[in-house]
N, C-alpha and C positions, 0 to 999 in steps of 0.2 A: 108757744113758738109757732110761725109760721110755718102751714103744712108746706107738701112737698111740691104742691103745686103753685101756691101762694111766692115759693122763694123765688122763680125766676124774674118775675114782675118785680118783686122790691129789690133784686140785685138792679134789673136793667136799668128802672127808675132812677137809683143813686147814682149808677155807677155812669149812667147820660148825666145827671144831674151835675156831677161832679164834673166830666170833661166839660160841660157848657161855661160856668162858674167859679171853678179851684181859681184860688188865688196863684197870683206871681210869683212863687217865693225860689229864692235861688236857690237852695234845695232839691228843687224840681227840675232844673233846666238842664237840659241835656251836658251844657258845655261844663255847667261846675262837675257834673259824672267825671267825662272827660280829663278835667284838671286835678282832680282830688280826689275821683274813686269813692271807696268803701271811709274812707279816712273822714273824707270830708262831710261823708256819712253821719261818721259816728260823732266826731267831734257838735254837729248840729243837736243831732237827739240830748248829748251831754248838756249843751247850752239849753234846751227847750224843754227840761225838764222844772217847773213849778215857775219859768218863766216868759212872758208875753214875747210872742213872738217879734212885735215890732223893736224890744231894744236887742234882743237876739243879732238880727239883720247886721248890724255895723260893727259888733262884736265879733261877729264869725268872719266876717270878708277881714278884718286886720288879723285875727288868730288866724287864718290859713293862709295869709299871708304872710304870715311872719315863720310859719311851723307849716309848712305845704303837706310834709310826711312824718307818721311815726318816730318816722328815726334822727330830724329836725327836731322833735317835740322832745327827744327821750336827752339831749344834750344839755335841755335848757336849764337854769338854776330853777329851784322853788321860789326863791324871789321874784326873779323874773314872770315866771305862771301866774306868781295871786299879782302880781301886779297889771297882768295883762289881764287878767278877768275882772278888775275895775268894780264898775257897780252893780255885776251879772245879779247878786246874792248867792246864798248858797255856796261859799266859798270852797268849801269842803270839795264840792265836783271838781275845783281845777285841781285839786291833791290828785284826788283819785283818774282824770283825764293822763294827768300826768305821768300817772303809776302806768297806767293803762299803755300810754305810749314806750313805756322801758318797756312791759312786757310783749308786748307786739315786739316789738324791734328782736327783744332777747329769743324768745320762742317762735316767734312764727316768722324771722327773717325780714321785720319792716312791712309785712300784708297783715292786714286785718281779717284774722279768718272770716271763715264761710260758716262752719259749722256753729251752730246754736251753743251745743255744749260749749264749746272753745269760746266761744264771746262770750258767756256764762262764767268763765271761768276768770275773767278777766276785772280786775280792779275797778268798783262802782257800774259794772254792768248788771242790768234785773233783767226780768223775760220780759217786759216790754223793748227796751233797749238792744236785746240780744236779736229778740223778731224783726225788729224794723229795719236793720243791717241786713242780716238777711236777706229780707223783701226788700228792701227801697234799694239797697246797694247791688244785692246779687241776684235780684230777680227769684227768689226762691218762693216757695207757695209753705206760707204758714200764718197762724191767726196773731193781729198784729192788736195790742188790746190797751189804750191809755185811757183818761180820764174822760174823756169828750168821748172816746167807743162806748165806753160802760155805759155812760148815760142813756145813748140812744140805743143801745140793744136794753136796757132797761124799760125804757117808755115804750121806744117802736112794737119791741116783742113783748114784752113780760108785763107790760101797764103800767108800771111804776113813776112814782116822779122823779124818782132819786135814785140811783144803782145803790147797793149795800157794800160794804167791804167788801175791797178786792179779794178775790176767790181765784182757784183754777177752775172754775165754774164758767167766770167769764170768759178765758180761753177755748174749751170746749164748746161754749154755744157761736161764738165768733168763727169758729171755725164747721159748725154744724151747714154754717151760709154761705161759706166762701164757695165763689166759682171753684170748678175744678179747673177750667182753665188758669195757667200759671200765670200768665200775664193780668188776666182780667180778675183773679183774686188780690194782685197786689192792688187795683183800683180801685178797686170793693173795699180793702183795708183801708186806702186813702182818703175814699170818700167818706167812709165813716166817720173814721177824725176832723175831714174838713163839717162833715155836720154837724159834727159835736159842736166844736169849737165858731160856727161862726151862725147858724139857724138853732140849733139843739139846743139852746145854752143854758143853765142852771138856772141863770135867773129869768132872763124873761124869754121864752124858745116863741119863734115866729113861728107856730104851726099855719098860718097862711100862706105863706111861699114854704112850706116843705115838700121835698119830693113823694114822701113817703108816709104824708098825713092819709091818703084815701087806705092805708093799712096801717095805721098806729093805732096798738093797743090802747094806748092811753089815752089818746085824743076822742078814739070810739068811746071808751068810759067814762069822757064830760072832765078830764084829765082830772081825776079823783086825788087829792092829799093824803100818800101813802105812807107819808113821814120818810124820815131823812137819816139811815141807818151811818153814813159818814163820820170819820172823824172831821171834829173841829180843828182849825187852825187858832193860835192863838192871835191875837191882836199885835200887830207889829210894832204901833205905836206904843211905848215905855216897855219893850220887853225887851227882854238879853238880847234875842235876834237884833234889835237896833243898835244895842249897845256895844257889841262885836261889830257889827260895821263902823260904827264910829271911828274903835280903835285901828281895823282896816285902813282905813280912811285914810287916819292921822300918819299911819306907818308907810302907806304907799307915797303919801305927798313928803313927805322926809326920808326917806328912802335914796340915797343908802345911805344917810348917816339916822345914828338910835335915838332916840329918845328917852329921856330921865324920865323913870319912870312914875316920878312925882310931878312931867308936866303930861301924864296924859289924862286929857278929858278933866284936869282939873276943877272944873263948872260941870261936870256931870251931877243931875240933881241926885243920884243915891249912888255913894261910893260904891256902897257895899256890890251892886249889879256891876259896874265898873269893874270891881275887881275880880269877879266872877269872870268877864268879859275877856279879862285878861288872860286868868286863870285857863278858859275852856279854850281859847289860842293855841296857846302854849303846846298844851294838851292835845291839840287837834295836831299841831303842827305848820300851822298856820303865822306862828311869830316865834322871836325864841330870846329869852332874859339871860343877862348876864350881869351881876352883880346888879346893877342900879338903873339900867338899861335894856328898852325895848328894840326890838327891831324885826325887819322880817327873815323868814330862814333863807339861812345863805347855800 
């Protein structure tokens, strides 16, 4: 870890780096605060979870505009949700965005609280999710930790090429760095992810434009193959994961009338993941059968 003198130079470094360079993103901009608050907050981080930012973008600007508040969102059918979340993946998140909005409405009166616990407590929220609200919404001072931060507190500090399983470990050293200034800690957390995500990167990280290569552990150690403690993701092509969107698919384009349940995906090459596909719907909550017919929940 960066001693104690070391940390001021690699905060300034990022934390310039990043005001010079952070992307556009409307998240950022003053006026969406303005419009949507804490909401429009949260709703982002829900969308931006295991997906690219750029289909993110046109997703968010029609959901907050169709659902501006909590209490907008808490009205809407479940049909309606999975059908306005499209081809986000991950469908599961507009259940749980969804839940999230009855309960904001019911408990906290239509605001999205402040306190960590309390977004904690809340339907599909994790402590990355619960921090970033926090900070990006309320201006609070705590360590804000996703996939693109592990990475670079791995390499930067610790040598690594690869972070290991998320740990509260990565919390604690995230926040061993943070400015104490409140303002200029939320920065520091910004910047982090924007390095992650756009110089850091898992696969090929540009350590020649980094701000923070004249102090990265790893790059001082000839960026050493530390191995890759991560879970794998499975292969998206021929797995359930495709095969549930298929049936998405089929059920939002037909939507609202059902489907026989013998014409879905009939050309799918193995029934048997098909019916599986169906099967974990159901189950999820995500579509719902009725005798001989699919459809989505009403």
């Amino acid at each position: 870890m960066p001693d104690r003198q070391a940390r001021p130079e690699m905060r300034s470094r990022l934390s310039a780096w990043y005001r010079s360079t952070a992307r556009d993103l409307p998240w950022r901009r003053p006026e969406f605060h303005e419009e949507f608050g804490a909401w429009g907050v949260l709703v982002s981080e829900f969308m931006l979870q295991q997906t690219p930012v750029t289909r993110v973008i046109p997703h968010l600007e029609a959901w907050l505009g169709r659902w501006p508040t909590p209490a907008t969102m808490a009205t809407a059918s479940t049909a309606d949700v999975v059908r306005q979340w499209a081809n986000l993946g991950y469908p599961r998140r507009a259940l749980w965005l969804h839940r999230a909005a009855v309960e904001i409405t019911d408990r906290h009166g239509g605001t999205v609280p402040r306190d960590v616990d309390a977004l904690l407590a809340l339907s599909g929220i994790g402590d990355y999710t619960a921090r970033a609200v926090a900070v990006f919404a309320y201006g609070d001072r705590h360590p804000v930790v996703d996939t693109n931060t592990r990475r670079v507190l791995a390499r930067a500090v610790e040598g690594r090429a690869q972070p290991g399983a998320a740990s509260r470990h990565d919390l604690a050293l995230m926040s061993s760095l943070l400015p104490e200034d409140v303002a200029e800690a939320a920065v520091f957390n910004a910047a982090a992810m924007e390095l992650g995500a756009t110089v850091c990167t898992s696969r090929a990280p540009r350590c020649d434009v980094c701000p923070l290569a004249v102090s990265c552990a790893w790059l001082a150690a000839g960026r050493p193959e530390t191995g890759d403690g991560r879970r794998r993701q499975a292969t998206y092509e021929g797995s359930d994961r495709q095969a549930r969107g298929a049936v998405l698919r089929l059920l939002r384009t037909r939507d609202p009338e059902a489907v026989p349940l013998d014409a879905v995906l009939p050309e799918w090459p193995d029934a048997g993941q098909r019916d599986r596909a169906i099967d974990s719907l159901i189950a999820d909550g995500l579509a719902e059968a009725d005798g001989s017919v699919l459809f989505l929940p009403r």
